[in-house]
N, C-alpha and C positions, 0 to 999 in steps of 0.2 A: 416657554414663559408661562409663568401663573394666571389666572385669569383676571388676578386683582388688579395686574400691571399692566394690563390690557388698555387702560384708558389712562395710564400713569404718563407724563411726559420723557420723552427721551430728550436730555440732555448732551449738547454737540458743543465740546470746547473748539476754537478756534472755527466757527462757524463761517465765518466771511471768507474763508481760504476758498481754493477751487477746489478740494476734497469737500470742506466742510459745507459748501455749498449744495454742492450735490445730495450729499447724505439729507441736508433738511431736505429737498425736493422729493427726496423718494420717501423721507419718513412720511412728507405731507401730502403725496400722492395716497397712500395707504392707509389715509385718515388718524393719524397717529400727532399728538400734539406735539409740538420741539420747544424747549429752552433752547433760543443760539446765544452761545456766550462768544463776545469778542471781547477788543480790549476797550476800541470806541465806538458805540454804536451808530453817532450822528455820522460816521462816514461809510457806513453799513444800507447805502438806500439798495442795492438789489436781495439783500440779506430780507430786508425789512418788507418789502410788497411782495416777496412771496405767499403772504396773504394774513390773515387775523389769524391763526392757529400756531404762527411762531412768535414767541416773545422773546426778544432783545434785549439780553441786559450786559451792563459791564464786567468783564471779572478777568481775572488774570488766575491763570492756571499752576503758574511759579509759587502765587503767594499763598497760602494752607489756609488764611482766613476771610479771602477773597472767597477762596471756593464754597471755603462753608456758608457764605453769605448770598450765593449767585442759585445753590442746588436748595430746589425743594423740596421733604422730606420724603415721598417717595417716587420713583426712578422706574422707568423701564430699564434702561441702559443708559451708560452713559459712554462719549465717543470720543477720542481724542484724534481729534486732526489739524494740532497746532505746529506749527515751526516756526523757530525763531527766527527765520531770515525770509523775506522775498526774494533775495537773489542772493548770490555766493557772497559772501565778505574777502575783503582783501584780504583779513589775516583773524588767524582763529586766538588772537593772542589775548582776549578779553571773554572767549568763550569758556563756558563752565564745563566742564567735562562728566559733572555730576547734573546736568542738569535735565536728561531724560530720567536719571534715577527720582529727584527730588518730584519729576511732574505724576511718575507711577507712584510714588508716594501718595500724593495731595489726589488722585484718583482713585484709590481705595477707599479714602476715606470718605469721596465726594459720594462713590458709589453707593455706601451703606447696606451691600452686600449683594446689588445687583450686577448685572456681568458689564462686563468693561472692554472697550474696542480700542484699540488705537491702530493708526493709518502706519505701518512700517514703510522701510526703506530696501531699497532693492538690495542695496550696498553688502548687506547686512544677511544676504543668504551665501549656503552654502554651495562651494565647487566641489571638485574634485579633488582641488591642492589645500583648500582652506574656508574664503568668505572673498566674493566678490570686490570688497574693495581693498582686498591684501594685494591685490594684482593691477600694479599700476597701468597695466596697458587697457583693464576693461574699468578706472575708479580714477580720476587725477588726484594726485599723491597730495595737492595743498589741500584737499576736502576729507581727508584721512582722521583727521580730529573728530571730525562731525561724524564722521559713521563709528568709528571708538566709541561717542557719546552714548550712540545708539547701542551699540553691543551690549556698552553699560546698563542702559535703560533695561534691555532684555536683563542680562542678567538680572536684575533687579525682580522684574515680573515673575522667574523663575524662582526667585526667593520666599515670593509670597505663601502666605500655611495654604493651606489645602484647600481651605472654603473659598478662597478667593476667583471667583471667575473669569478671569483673565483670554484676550487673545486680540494678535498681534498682526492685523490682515495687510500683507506687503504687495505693493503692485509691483508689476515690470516698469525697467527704466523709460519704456515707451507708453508710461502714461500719457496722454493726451487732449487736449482739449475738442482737436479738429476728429480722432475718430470716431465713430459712428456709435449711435448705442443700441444697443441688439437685443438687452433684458437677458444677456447669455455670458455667463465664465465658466472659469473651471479652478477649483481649487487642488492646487498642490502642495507640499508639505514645504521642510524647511531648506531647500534645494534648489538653486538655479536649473531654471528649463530650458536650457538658450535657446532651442527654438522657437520655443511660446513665446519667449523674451522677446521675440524677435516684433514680434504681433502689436500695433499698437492695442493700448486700452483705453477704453474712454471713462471720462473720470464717473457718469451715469454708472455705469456697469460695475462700475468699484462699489458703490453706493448701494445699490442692488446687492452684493455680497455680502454688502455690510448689512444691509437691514432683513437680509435671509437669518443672519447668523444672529440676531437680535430674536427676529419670528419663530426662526427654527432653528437653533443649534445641533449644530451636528460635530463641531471638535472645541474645546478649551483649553488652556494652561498651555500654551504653544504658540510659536509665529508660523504662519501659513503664506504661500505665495498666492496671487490671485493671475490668473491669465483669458486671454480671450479665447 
């Protein structure tokens, strides 16, 4: 990171989630200021007393004018850790199937040319035979849309020119709330580890990886597994 973005805010779309939660806690552990962008802030109070150094504004990550309106002008990084659903829907028949494309869209452009994180999906790494959620017995087949989206999404990321900073940090499906946090992972490529897999993660330590790869990069233009 430059030195100038050294005191520049990092921007966390979907803040109030349990990814996005974490990530401001470790930004603001590190003395690093946060933009949390959610959708409403008044139902954001543990968002909110994480202390004066995070500010809470409204914004939707969907809309391209929303964003340009929520981001100021310049960025450490900016971090996607939204999802459209709190829990599984009964039926994907209203869901966009472009709609991680459209968010890595409106995320380039929020970035304005700093590097760009989003929180991946297990679903969406690579086996032996294919992609983890090809195989109905490790993915249930009704959640099959939503990891499509995501594939999409990627591809998209993968589209982008060259300058684009890009990267796509996946946890194992054993993320968790109740695991421990240790300030310790390990990164792996685009690859299921089933045994790592197997390990929970707690969602602190995710956070930590994320904000290593903000501090210090060390890979881009790629989705990476994160494990304990």
């Amino acid at each position: 990171m430059v030195p100038e973005q050294r005191n520049a805010p990092l921007v966390v779309f979907g803040a109030g989630g349990r990814a996005g939660l974490a990530v401001v806690a470790e930004a603001l552990r590190r003395g690093r200021p946060v933009v949390g962008v959610v959708r409403d802030p008044a139902r954001q109070e543990r968002l909110a007393a994480l202390g004066e150094d995070v500010t809470v504004v409204a914004g939707d990550l969907t809309d391209q004018d929303s964003v340009a309106a929520v981001v100021p002008g310049e960025v450490a990084a900016v971090v996607n850790a939204v999802t459209p659903f709190t829990a599984p829907p009964e039926s994907f028949e209203d869901f966009d199937p472009d709609y991680y494309v459209r968010l890595a869209e409106n995320l380039v452009q929020a970035a304005r040319g700093s590097r760009v994180l989003e929180i991946g999906l297990a679903a969406t790494l690579r086996t032996g035979s294919g992609r983890v959620f090809e195989d109905p017995a490790a993915f249930p087949a009704f959640l099959r849309p939503f990891a499509e989206a995501r594939m999409k999404g990627l591809a998209a990321w993968r589209e982008q020119p060259a300058e684009v900073d890009w990267l796509v940090l996946t946890p194992p499906p054993g993320l968790s709330l109740e695991a421990p946090a240790t300030g310790e992972y390990r990164l792996g490529g685009d690859v299921l580890d089933s045994p790592a897999a197997d390990l929970p993660l707690s969602y602190a330590d995710l956070a930590t990886a994320v904000l290593d790869q903000i501090d210090r990069p060390t890979v881009s233009r790629q989705q990476v597994s994160v494990y304990r």
